[in-house]
N, C-alpha and C positions, 0 to 999 in steps of 0.2 A: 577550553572544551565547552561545547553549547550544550545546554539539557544539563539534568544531577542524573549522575549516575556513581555508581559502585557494585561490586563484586559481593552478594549474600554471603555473610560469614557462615561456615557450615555449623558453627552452634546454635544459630536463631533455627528456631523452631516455626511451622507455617502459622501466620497471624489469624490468630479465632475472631479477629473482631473485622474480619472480611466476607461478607457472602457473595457467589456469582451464582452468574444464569449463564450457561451457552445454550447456540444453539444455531440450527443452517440458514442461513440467507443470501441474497445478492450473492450467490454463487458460489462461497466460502461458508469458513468456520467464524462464529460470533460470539463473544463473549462481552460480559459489563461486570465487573465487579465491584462494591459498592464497600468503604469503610465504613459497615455499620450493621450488625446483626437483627434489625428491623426489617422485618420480614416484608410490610407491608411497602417500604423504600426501596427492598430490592423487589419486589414484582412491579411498583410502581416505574423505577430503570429500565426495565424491561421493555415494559409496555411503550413507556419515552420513546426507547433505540430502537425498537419495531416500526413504531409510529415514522421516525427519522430516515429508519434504512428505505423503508417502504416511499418514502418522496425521491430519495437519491437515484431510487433503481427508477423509478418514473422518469425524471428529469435527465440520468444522464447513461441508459444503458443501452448498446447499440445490437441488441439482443432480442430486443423488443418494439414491434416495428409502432406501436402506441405512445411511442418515448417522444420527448422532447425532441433531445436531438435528433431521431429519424425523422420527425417532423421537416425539422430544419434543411436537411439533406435531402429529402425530396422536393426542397421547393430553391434549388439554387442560385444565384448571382439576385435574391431578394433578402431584404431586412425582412427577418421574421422576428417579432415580438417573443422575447420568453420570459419565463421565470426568474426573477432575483436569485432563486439556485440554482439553477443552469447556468445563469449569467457569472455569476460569481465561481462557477466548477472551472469555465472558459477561460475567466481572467488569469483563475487562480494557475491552470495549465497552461497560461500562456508567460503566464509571470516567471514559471518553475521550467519552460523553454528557455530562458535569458539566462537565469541563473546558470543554467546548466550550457550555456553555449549551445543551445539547440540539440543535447546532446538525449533527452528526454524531451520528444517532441510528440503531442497530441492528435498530427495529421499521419500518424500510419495506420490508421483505421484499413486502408486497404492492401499494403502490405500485408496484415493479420489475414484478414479475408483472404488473398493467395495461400496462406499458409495453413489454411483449412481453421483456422480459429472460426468462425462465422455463427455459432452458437453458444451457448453458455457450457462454458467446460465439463460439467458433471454430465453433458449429454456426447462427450464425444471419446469414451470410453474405447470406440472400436476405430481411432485413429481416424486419419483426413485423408481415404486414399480417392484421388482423381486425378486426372490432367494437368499435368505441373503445368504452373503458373509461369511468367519469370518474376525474378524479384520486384516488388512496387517501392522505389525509394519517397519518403514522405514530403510531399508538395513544400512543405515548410511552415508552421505555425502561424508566422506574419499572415497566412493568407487568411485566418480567421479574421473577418470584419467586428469589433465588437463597439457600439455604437451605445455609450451609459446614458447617453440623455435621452433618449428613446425605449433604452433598452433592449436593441436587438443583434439580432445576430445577422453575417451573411456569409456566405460559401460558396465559395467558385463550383462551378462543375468538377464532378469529379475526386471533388476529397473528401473522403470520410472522416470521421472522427472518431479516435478511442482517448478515453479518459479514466481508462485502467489505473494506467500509472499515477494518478492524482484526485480522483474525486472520492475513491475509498476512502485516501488519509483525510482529505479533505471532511470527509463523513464523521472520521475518529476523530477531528478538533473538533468539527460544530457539538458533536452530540458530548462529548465530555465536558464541554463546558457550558450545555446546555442543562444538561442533569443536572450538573452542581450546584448553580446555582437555583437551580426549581426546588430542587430536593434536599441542597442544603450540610451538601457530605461530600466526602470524596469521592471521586469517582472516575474508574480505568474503563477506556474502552478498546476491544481488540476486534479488530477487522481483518482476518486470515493474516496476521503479523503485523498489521499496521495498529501501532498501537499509541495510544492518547488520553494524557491522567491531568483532572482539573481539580481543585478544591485540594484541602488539607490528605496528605496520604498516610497512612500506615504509621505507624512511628518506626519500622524500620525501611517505609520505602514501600513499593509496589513492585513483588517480586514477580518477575518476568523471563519465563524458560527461553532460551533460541534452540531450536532444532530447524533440520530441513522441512517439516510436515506439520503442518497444524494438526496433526490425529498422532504426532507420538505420544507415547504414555509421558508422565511428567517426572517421571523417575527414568527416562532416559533420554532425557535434554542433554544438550551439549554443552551449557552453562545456563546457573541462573544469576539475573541482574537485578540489582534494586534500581527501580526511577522514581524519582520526585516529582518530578517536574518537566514539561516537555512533551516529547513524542520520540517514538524509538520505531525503527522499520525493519525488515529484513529481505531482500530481493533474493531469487535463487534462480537457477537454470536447470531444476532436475524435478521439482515438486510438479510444475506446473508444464509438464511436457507432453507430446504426443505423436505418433508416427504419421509421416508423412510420406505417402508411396515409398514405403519401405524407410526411409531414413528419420534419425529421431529430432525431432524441433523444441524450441521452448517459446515461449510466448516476450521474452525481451528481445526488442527487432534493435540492431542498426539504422537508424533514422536515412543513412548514408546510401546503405543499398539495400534497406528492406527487405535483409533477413535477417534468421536468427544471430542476435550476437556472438561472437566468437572472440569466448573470454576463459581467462585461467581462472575466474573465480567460479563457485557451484553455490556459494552463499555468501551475503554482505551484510551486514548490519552496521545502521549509524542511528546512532543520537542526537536532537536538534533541539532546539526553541519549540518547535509544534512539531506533529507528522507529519505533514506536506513537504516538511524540508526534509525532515530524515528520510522520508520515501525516495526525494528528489538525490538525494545523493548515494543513496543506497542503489538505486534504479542506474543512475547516472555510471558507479563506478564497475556494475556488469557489464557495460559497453564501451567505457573507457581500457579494460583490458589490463595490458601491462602497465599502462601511464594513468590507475585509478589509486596508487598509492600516491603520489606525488599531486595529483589534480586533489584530493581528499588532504594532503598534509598542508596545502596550499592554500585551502578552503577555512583552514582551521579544523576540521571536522573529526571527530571520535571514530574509531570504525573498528571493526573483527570481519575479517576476510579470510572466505577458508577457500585453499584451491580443491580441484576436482580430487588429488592423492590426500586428500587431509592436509594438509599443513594450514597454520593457522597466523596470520599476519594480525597484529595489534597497532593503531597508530593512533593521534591526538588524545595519549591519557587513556585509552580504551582499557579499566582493569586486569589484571592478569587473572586469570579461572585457575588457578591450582586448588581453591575454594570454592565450594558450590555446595546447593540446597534444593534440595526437591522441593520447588515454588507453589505455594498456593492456587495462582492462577492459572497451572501448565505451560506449555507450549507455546509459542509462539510463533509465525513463519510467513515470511513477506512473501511469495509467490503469489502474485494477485489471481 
């Protein structure tokens, strides 16, 4: 099993010698929490992961037509010079294509767009009804040109780019182990379930709630988990949904046929070495379906798979929950 992880005994009590900050950003819920009751560490964190979010949503959100990558997209089949964060978001989603057998793939940017995603989710409250689209199945990853001795990008006509599924977690490695060591303590970051712990933790761990919804209260989590070390994700198909001319969609597409996944699972959670992986497989095993237990036991990989009726699949060592602990840091929920 990659990542430390374990099952919170229900006699620990919440660790006093933890303070957080949440709070809204990059289109989710944010949280840092910091081993260490110095006040002046944890608003100094704060300001860090502000500072952090605030280049990530620049460089890599397709939301914002000021962005990097819109840049990039409006000037096609040219090498466009970008930023070592852009560049490194690209890689990194190109790398976690491989991994995944193309199974989490970076170019359905316009899939999303038919499926009326086309803004930041907090603004599409009143559903995506218009002119059905048909499905956009995704060009394919390869077609990102990325050029490291120049350092540019290039994009055929035509393909957009989402970097949902990866430059979040991507955000939860850089900045946890950014803080750390500037700051010098431990330190959890949670990116709407994408979560990332650097430096020395807790002495019992970094307690960490899974629910469907980064806003449920933390005393009705569905389990809580200690981590050490690593990154822990959670994908869902219900948190992050919306109607579309009448029918209900989620934001995980089939790379295949460019639309929503059509999976027995409603929530995933794995555990990895960083977040980029446990997102990558986490993401990966809502589209894999019925063959995400076997692709995941295959992988090595830790997992709690809950189907849409509740039932609750355990595999690579994933702790059993018959124990649990209303967690310090709350909630957790990978629905990007």
């Amino acid at each position: 099993m990659t990542g430390t992880l374990a099952v919170m005994p229900g006699e620990v009590s919440p660790v006093s010698t933890v303070a957080t900050r949440s709070w809204t950003a990059i289109g989710t819920t944010v949280s840092v929490a910091v081993a260490t009751t110095d006040a002046e560490l944890v608003d100094a964190a704060q300001d860090l992961l502000v500072e952090d979010l605030r280049a990530i949503d620049v460089a890599c959100s397709r939301f914002r037509p000021d962005s990097e990558i819109c840049d990039v997209e409006r000037r096609p089949g040219r090498p466009v010079p970008v930023s070592p964060l852009l560049f490194e978001a690209l890689q990194t989603a190109c790398r976690v294509a491989v991994q995944t057998a193309g199974t989490v793939d970076p170019t359905v940017g316009l899939a999303l767009v038919e499926l009326g995603y086309d803004r930041d989710f907090s603004q599409m409250a009143g559903g995506a009804e218009r002119q059905e689209g048909e499905p956009q199945p995704a060009p394919g990853w390869w077609h990102i040109a990325l050029d490291a001795t120049g350092r540019t990008v290039t994009l055929p006509e035509g393909v957009r780019v989402d970097l949902g599924s990866t430059a979040k977690a991507l955000a939860a490695d850089r900045s946890a182990a950014r803080l750390s060591a500037l700051l010098g303590c431990g330190i959890l970051v949670n990116l709407g379930g994408d979560v990332a712990v650097s430096g020395s933790p807790p002495d019992e761990g970094w307690a960490v709630g899974i629910a469907t919804s980064c806003t449920t209260a933390p005393d009705r989590v569905d389990q809580v988990v200690a981590v050490s070390t690593g990154g822990l994700a959670t994908s869902g198909t219900t948190a992050r949904a919306w109607t579309r001319n009448g029918r209900r969609v989620h934001h995980i597409v089939d790379p295949w046929t460019g639309a929503p996944a059509r999976s027995p699972w409603a929530l995933v959670t794995t555990v990895a070495d960083s977040c980029v992986d446990a997102n990558a497989w986490s993401t990966a095993a809502v589209v894999w379906a019925e063959d995400a237990v076997g692709n995941l036991e295959a992988n090595g990989v830790a997992a709690r798979l809950v189907t849409h009726d509740g039932t609750i699949v355990h595999i690579g060592g994933w702790p059993d929950e018959s124990q649990g602990l209303d967690g310090p840091n709350g909630p957790q929920e990978g629905a990007r």
